[in-house]
N, C-alpha and C positions, 0 to 999 in steps of 0.2 A: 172739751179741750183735753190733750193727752200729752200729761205733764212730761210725760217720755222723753217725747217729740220736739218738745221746748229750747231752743237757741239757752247753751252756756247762762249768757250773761240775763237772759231773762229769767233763768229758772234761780241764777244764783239771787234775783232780786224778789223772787216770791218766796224762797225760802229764808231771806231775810226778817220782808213782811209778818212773814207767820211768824216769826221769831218773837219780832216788837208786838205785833198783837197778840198772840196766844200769852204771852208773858203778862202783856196790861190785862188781860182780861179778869174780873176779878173774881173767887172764889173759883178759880182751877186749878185743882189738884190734880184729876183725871178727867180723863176723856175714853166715851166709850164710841167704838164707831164698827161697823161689821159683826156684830157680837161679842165684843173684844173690849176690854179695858187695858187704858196703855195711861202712865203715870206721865204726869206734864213731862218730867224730865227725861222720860223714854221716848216720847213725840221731837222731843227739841232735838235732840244729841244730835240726833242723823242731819236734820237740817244745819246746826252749826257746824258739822265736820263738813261737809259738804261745800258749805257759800265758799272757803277761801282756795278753795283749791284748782276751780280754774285759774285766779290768777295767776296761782303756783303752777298751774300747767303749763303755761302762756311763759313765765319767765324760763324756765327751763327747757322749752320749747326753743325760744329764743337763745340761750346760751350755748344749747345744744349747736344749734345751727351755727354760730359764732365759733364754738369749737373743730366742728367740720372743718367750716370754710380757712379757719386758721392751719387744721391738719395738711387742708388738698395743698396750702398754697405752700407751709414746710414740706412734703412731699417734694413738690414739681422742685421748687430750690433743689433739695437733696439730691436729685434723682439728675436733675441737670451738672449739678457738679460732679457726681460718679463719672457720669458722661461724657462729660466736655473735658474735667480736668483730672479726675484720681483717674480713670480706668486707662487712658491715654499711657499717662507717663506710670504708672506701673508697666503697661504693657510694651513701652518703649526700654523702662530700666530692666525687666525681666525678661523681657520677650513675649512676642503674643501668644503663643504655644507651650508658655514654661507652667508647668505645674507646680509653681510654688505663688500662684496665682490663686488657688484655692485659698489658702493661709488668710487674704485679702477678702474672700465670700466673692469671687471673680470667678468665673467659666475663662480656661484658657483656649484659646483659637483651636479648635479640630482641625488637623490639613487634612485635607480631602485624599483618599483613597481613590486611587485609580484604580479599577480591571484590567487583566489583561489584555482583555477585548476594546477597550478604548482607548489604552495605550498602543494598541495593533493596527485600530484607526485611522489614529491621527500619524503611526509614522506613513500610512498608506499616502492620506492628505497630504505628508509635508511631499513626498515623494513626485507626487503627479503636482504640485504646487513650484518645484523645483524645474523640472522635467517644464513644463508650460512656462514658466517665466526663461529661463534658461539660466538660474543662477548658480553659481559653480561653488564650491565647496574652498577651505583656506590655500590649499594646497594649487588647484587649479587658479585662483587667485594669483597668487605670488609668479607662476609660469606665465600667465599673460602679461602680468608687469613687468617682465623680464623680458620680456621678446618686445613691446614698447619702449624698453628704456634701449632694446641693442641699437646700433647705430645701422641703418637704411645702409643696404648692400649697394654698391655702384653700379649703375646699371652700365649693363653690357653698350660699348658702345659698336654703332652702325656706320663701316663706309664705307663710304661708294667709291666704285673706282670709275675713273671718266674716261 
């Protein structure tokens, strides 16, 4: 048997055992074992340090876990209010891009940096998008509502002579 190898709660109950019997046992003072003399109360120590402390592992183990799970679940709250309601109306009272966002421990909004090159793009895009639909510009607007709103010419009238 390789006490090593022994389940916690079994090895804490052989080191018990030895305890109550090396203790009863009568006329020991020492114990000699491997060439070695070791005084009763140098044999027992390690065993009594030992018995209580799995339990102690076990409770602490458990509170641990109890502490976690109390952390993740203040987290998640925390983190959902940043979210849903401090980050919002900061970035409503401030602006989502104001650098006095920082002050708050908040990243304000980056606007996006266009290139030259993709603002040269897209004016191409609006151009041939304009051009294909046929949509006229404000100016060209207001002239066709104006020739809509003129009053229909008379038309020429036709007669015949008999």
């Amino acid at each position: 048997m390789n006490i090593q190898n022994e389940p916690k709660v079994s090895l804490v109950s052989i080191c018990n055992a030895l305890v109550t019997g090396l203790s009863a046992l009568p006329n020991t003072k020492s114990i000699v074992a491997n060439g070695q003399t070791y005084t009763l109360a140098e044999v027992l120590a390690p065993l009594k340090a030992y018995a209580p402390l799995p339990a102690a592992t076990a409770e602490a183990k458990s509170a641990y876990s109890a502490a976690v799970a109390k952390e993740a679940a203040a987290k998640a709250a925390a983190a959902a209010m940043i979210e849903d309601v401090a980050k919002p109306y900061l970035q409503q009272r401030l602006g989502k891009s104001s650098p006095a966002l920082v002050n708050y421990g908040l990243e304000p909004v980056k606007v996006p940096q266009k290139s030259a090159a993709t603002k040269a793009a897209a004016a191409q895009k609006s151009a041939a998008t304009r051009k294909a639909l046929g949509t006229k510009g404000p100016d060209q607007r207001k002239a066709a509502k104006k020739a809509l709103a003129a009053p229909p010419a008379a038309p020429a009238s036709t007669k015949s002579s008999s």
